[in-house]
FITI-594636 format. One record per residue (C-alpha): x, y, z. Coordinates in steps of 0.25 Angstrom, whole numbers, padded with zeros to 4 digits, always signed. Each point is the difference from the previous one (the first is absolute). Example, Ala and Ser with C-alpha at 12.3 -4.5 7.8 and 13.67 -1.06 7.14 Angstrom:
2
[[+0049 -0018 +0031]]
[[+0006 +0014 -0002]]
//
This chain:
461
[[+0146 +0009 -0050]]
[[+0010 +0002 -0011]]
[[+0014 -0006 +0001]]
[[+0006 +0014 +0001]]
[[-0008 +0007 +0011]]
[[+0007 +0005 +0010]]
[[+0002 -0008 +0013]]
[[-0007 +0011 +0009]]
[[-0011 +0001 -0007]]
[[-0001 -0014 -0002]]
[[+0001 +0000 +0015]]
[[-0010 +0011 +0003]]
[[-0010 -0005 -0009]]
[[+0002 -0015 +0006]]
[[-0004 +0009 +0014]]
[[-0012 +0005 -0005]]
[[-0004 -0014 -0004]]
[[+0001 -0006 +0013]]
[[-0007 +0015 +0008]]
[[-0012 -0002 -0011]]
[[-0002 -0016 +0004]]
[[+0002 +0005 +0014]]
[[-0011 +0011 -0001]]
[[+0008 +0010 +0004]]
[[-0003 +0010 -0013]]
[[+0006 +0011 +0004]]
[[+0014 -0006 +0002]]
[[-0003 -0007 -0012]]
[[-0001 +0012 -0008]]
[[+0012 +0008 +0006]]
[[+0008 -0013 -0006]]
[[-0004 +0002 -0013]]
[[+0002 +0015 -0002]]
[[+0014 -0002 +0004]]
[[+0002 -0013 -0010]]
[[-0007 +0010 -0009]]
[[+0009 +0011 +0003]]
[[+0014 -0008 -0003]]
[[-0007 -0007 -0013]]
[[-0012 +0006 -0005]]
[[-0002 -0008 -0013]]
[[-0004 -0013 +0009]]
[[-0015 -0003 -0006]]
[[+0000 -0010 +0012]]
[[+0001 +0010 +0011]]
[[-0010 +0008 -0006]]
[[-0010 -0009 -0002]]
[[+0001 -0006 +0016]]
[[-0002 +0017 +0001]]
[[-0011 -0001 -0007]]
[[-0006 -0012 +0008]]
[[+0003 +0007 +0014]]
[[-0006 +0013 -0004]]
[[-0015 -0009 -0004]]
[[+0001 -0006 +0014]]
[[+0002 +0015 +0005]]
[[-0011 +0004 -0007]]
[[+0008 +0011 -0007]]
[[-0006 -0005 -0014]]
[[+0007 +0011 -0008]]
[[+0014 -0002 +0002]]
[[-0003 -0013 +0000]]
[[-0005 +0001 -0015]]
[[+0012 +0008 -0002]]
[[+0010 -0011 +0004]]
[[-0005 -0010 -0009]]
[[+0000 +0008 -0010]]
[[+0015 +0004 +0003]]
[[+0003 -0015 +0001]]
[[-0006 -0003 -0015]]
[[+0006 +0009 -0005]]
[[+0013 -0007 +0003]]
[[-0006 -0014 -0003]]
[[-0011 +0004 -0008]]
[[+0001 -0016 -0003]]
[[-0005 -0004 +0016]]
[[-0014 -0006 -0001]]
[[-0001 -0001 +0015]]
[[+0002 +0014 +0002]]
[[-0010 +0002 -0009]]
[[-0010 -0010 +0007]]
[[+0004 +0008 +0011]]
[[-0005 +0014 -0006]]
[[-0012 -0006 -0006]]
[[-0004 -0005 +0016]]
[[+0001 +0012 +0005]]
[[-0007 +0009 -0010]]
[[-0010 -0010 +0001]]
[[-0001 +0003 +0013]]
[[-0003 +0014 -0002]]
[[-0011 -0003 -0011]]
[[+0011 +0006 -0010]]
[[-0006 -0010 -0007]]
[[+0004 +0006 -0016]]
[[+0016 -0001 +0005]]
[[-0002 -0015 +0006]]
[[-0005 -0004 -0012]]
[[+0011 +0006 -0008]]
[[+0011 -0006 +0011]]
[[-0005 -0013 +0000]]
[[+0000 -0001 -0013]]
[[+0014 +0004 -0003]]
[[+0004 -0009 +0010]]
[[-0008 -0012 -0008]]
[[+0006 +0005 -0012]]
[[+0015 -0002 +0006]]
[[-0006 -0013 +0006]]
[[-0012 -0006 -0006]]
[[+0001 -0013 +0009]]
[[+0000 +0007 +0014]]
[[-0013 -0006 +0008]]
[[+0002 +0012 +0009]]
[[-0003 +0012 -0009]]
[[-0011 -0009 -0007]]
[[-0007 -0002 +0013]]
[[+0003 +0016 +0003]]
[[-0006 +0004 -0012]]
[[-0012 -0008 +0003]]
[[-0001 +0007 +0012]]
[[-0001 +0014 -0007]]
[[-0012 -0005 -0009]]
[[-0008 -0006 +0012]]
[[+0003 +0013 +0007]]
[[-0007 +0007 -0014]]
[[-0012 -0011 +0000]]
[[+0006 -0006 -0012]]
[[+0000 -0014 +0006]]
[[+0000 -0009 -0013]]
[[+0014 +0006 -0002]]
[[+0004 -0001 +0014]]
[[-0003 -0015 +0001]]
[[+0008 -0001 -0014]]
[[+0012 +0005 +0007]]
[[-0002 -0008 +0010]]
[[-0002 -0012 -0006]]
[[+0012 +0003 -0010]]
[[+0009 +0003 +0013]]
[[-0004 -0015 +0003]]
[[+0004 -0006 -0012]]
[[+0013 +0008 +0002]]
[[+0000 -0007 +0014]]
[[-0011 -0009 +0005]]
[[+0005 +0000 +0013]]
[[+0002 +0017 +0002]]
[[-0010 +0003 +0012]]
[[-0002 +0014 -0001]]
[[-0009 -0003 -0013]]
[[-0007 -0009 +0004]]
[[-0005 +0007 +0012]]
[[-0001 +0012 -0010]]
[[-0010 -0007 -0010]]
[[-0008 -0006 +0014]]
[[-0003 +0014 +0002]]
[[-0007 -0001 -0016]]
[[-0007 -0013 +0002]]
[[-0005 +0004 +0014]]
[[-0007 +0013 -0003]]
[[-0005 -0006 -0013]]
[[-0006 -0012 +0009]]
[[+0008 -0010 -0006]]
[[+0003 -0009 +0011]]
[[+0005 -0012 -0003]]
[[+0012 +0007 -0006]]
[[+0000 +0009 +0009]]
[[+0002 -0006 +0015]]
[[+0010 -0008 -0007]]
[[+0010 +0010 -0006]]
[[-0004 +0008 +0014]]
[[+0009 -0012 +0006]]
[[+0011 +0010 -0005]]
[[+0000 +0010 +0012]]
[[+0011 +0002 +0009]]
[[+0006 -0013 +0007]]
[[-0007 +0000 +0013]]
[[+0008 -0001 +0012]]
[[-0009 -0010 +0007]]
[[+0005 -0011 -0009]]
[[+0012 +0002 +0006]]
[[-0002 +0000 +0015]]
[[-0014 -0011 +0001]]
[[+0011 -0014 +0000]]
[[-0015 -0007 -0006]]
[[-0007 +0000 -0015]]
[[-0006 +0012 -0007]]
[[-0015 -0002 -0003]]
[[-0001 -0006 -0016]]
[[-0015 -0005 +0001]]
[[+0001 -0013 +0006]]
[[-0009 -0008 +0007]]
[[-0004 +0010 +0014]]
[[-0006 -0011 +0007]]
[[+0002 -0001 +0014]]
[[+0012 +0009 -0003]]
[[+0006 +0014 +0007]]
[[+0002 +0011 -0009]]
[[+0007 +0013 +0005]]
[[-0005 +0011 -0011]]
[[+0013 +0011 +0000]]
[[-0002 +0015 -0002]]
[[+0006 +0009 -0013]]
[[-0003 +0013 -0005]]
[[-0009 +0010 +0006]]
[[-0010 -0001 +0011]]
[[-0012 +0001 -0011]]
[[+0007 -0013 -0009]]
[[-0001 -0007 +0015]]
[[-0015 +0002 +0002]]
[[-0003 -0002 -0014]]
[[+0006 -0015 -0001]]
[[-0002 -0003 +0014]]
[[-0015 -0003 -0006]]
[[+0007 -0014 -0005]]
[[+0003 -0005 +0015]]
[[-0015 -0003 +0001]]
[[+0002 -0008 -0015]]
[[+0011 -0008 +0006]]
[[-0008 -0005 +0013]]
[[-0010 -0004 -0010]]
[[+0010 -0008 -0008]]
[[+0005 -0007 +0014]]
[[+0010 +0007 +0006]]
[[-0001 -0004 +0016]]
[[+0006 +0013 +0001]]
[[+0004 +0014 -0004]]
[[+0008 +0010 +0004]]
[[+0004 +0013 -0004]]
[[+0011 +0010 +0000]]
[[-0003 +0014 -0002]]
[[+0004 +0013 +0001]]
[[-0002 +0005 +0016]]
[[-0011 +0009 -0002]]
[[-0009 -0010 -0006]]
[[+0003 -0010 +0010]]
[[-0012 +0002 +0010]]
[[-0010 +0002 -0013]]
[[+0005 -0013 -0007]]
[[-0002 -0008 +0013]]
[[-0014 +0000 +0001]]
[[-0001 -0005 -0013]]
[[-0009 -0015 +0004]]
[[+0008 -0007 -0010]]
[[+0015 +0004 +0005]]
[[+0007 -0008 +0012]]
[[+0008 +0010 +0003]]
[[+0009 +0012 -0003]]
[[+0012 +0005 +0000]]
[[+0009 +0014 -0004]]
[[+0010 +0000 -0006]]
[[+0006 +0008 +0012]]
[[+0002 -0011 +0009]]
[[+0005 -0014 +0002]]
[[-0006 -0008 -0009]]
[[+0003 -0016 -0001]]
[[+0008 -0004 -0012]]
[[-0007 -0014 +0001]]
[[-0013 -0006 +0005]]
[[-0008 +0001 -0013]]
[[+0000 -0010 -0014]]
[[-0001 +0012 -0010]]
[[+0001 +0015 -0001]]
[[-0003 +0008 -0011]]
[[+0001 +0015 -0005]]
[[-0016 +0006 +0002]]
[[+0002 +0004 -0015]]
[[+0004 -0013 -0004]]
[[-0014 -0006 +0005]]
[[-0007 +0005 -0014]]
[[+0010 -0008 -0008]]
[[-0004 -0015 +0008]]
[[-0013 +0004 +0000]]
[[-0001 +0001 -0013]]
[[-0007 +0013 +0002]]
[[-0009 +0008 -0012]]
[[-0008 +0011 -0004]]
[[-0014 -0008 +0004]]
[[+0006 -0009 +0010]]
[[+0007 +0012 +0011]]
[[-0004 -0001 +0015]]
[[-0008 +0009 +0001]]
[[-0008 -0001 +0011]]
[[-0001 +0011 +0009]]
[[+0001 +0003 +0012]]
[[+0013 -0007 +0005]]
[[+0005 +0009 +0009]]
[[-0008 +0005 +0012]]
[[+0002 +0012 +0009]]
[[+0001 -0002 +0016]]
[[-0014 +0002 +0006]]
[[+0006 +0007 +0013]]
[[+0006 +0010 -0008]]
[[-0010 +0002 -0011]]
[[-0008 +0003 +0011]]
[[+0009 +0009 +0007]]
[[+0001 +0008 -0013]]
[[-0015 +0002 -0002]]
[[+0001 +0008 +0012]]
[[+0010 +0008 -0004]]
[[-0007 +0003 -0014]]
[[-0013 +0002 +0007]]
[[+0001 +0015 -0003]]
[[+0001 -0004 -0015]]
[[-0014 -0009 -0002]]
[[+0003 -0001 -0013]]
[[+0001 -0002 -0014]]
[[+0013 -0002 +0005]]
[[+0012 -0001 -0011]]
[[+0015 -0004 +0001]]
[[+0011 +0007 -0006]]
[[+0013 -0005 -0005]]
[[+0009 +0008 -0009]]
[[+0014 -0005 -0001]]
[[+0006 -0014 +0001]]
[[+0014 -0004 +0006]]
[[+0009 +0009 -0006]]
[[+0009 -0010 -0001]]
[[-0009 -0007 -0012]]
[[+0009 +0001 -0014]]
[[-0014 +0007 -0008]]
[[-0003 +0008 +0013]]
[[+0001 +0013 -0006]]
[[-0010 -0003 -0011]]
[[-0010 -0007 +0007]]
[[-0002 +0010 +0014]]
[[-0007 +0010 +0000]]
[[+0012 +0013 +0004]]
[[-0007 +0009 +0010]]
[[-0014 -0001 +0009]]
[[-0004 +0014 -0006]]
[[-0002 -0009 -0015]]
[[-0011 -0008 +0007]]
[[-0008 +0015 +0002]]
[[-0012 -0005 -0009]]
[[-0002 -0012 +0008]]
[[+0000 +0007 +0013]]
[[-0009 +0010 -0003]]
[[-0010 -0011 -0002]]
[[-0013 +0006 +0009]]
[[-0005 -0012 +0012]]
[[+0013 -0010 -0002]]
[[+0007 +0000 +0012]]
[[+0015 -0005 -0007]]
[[+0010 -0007 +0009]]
[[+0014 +0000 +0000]]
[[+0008 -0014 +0001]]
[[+0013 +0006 -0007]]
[[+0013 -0003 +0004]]
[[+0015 +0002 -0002]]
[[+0007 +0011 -0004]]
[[-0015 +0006 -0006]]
[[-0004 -0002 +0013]]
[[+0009 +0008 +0007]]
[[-0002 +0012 -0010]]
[[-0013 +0001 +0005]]
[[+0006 +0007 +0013]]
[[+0004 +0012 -0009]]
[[-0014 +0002 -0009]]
[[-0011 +0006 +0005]]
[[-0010 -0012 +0001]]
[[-0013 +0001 -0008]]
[[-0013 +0000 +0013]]
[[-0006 -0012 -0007]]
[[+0013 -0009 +0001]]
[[+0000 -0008 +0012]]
[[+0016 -0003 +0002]]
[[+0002 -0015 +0006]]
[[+0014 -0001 -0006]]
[[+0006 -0001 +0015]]
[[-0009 -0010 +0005]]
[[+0005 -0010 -0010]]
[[+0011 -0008 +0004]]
[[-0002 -0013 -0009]]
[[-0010 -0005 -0009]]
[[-0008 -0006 +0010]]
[[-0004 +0014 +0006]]
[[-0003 +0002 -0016]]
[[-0009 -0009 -0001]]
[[-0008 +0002 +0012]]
[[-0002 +0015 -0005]]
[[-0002 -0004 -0015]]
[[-0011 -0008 +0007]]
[[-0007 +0012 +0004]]
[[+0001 +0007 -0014]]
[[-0011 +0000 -0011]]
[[+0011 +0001 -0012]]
[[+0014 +0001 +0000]]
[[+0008 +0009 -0012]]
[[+0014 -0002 -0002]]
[[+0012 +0000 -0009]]
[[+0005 -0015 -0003]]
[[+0006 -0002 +0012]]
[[-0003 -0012 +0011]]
[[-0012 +0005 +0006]]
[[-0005 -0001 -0014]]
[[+0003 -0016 +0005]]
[[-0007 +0001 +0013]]
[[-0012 +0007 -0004]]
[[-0003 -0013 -0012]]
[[+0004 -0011 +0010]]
[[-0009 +0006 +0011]]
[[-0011 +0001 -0011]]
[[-0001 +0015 +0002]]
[[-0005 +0009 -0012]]
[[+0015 +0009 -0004]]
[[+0000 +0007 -0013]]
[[+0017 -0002 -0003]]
[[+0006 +0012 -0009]]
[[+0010 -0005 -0012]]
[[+0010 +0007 -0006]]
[[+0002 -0001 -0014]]
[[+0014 -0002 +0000]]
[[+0004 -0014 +0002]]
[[-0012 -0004 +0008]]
[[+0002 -0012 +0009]]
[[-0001 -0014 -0007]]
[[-0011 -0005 +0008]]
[[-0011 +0011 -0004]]
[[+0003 -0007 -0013]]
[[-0007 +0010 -0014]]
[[-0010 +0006 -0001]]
[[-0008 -0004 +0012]]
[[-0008 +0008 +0009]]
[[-0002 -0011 +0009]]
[[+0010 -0012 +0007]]
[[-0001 -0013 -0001]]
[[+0007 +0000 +0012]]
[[-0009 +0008 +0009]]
[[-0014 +0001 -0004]]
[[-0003 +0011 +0006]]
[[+0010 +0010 -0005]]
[[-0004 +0009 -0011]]
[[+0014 +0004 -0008]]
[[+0000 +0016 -0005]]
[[+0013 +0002 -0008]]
[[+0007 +0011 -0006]]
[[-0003 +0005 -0015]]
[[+0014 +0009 -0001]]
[[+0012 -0004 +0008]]
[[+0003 +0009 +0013]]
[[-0014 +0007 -0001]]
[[-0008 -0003 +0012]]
[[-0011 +0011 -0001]]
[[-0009 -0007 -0012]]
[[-0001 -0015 +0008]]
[[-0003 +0008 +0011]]
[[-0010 +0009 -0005]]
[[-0007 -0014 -0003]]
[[+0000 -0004 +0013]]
[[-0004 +0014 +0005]]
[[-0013 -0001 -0008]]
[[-0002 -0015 +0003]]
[[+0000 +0003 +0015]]
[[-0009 +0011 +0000]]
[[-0011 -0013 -0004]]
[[+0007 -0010 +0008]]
[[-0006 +0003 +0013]]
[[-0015 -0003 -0006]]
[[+0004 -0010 -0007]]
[[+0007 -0007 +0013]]
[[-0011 +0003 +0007]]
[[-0010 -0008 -0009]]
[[+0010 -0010 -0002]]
//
């Protein structure tokens, strides 16, 4: 603040500060028009507007703020950053760029804009100058993580491993480091050791690297255990190489093991490539009871039976790119003559099903899902599972089952890596990616016309 700002709005801007950090947005805001009202030239005011109006989600106003705030310190890199981020955000990709680079023009040595404007060429698929910036933000600072989680996301999807798992180390601090009181995992000698495997990230990262319990049993381990998220809980305990299993929703020892480990760490001390993945599927096994119990109930549906998915967990920060928006896009698909299609959707698309009038050859099993282990047992009575990138996706390669998985072409998940059709990860699955960014109609008309021949071609198979 300058050395002249009045005392009140000093104090109101020092309120809004403290509402912001609090969450309470709203309070926030009201301090910082009234600091704004006694002393409207205070950049700094403006600019924690601006930051309040992106978490509102009111991106215009919050456009407008900064650029109030640079106009009375047009010299403030970080506000700059700031802007850049948010256009960014909002694929305004022409003013990023322009934003980051006056920022890098007032500061040339900021490792932050380098890595952001690496961000905004990987977003564009330029990704040799994305990993220059990333790697410049490094020289800058070696020890600045964002970059380097930022360049494992390069190295990752262009399957360059060895580099990759390591600056994937990067990722946030994981809180289990701080409550196990025993060592984290680094690849040392398993034998007739007890290894607790933690969870991170999202239900499909869990049943992806939950594949490397069977590798550390098989490297010695006496035990291993996991910890998961609650709905994967019954599914991951009838893996035959895991001792048992725990959610994170319950009590769970803070001793008792010698190591734990991330599950996305395990690739890293396994030295994990291209031709040398886990591959071997399946892993994951539905309950026989109710696999049966959903026969039955599918028993109007003889087959060929399809599954469905369409959106993933809203929550996901590339959600809005790689779900499908509404049902009613899937119409070529569902029009498909002697496919009986099956619904395993669930969250919020699930419940908007409720309010659409339901296409007859769409069987709705939503409801009846309550975890992935009732999931399975269903997937385990499908012929082929079509879904968005979500952790179904997951489940239907570790069960072995044949899914077709729909890419977008926006900033597509690492772990499809480029220009694949198939995983490496999951034999089974066949990958069918966007051409055009936000159009779902051409990927969809492929698989349309491929599933009009699929039925025959299952058959004989």
């Amino acid at each position: 603040m300058p050395i002249d700002c009045p005392p009140e709005a000093q104090h109101q801007f020092e309120e809004g500060n403290r509402l912001l950090q609090q969450g309470d947005l709203a309070g926030a805001q009201a301090h910082y028009k009234l600091a704004l009202a006694i002393a409207p030239e205070l950049a700094e005011v403006w600019a924690n507007l601006a930051l309040l109006q992106e978490r509102k989600g009111e991106t215009a106003d919050a456009i407008g703020s900064y650029s109030r705030a640079l106009a009375l310190q047009p010299t403030n890199t970080q506000i700059y950053l700031n802007l850049g981020v948010l256009l960014l955000n909002h694929k305004r990709f022409d003013d990023a760029e322009l934003a980051f680079k006056q920022a890098l023009e007032l500061s040339a040595h900021s490792a932050p804009t380098w890595s952001s404007l690496g961000v905004l060429w990987a977003c564009r698929k330029r990704e040799d100058e994305a990993e220059a910036c990333y790697r410049r933000a490094l020289a800058i600072d070696p020890h600045y993580a964002r970059a380097q989680f930022n360049l494992s996301y390069i190295l990752m999807r262009q399957g360059r491993f060895e580099e990759g798992w390591q600056t994937r180390e990067a990722r946030s601090d994981d809180p289990l480091g701080r409550y196990f009181t025993f060592a984290r995992w680094r690849g040392e000698d398993l034998a007739g050791k007890s290894i607790i495997i933690g969870f991170e990230a999202g239900f499909g990262d869990m049943i992806q690297f939950v594949r490397y319990a069977t590798l550390l049993k098989a490297h010695g381990a006496q035990r291993v255990s996991l910890l998961c998220h609650p709905p994967l809980k019954t599914l991951l305990a009838r893996m035959p190489t895991v001792d048992d299993v725990y959610g994170y929703d319950e009590a769970v020892p803070q001793s008792g093991w010698d190591y734990w480990c991330p599950p996305m760490s395990l690739p890293l001390h396994f030295g994990t490539r291209l031709d040398s993945i886990p591959a071997q599927v399946p892993y994951l096994f539905a309950d026989a009871l109710k696999a049966a119990q959903w026969q039955d109930r599918l028993e109007n549906h003889p087959g060929p039976r399809v599954g469905l998915v369409w959106q993933g967990n809203p929550a996901f920060e590339n959600d809005r790119d790689r779900s499908i928006p509404a049902l009613d896009v899937l119409a070529p698909l569902l029009g498909t003559p002697g496919i009986h299609f099956v619904s395993l959707q669930k969250g919020p698309a699930e419940a908007a099903q409720h309010h659409v009038r339901m296409p007859q050859s769409l069987f709705v099993a939503g409801p009846q899902l309550h975890n992935f282990d009732d999931t399975a047992a269903l997937i385990a009575n499908l012929d082929l599972i079509i879904t968005v990138d979500s952790a179904v996706a997951h489940l239907a390669g570790a069960m072995g089952k044949p899914c077709w998985v729909l890419l977008p072409d926006y900033r597509p998940d690492w772990r499809w890596l480029t220009g694949r059709t198939d995983s490496p990860w999951y034999p089974t699955l066949r990958l069918i990616q966007q051409t055009t960014a936000g159009d779902w109609a051409s990927p969809l008309a492929t698989v349309a016309q491929d599933l009009r021949n699929w039925p025959s071609s299952h058959t004989k198979g």
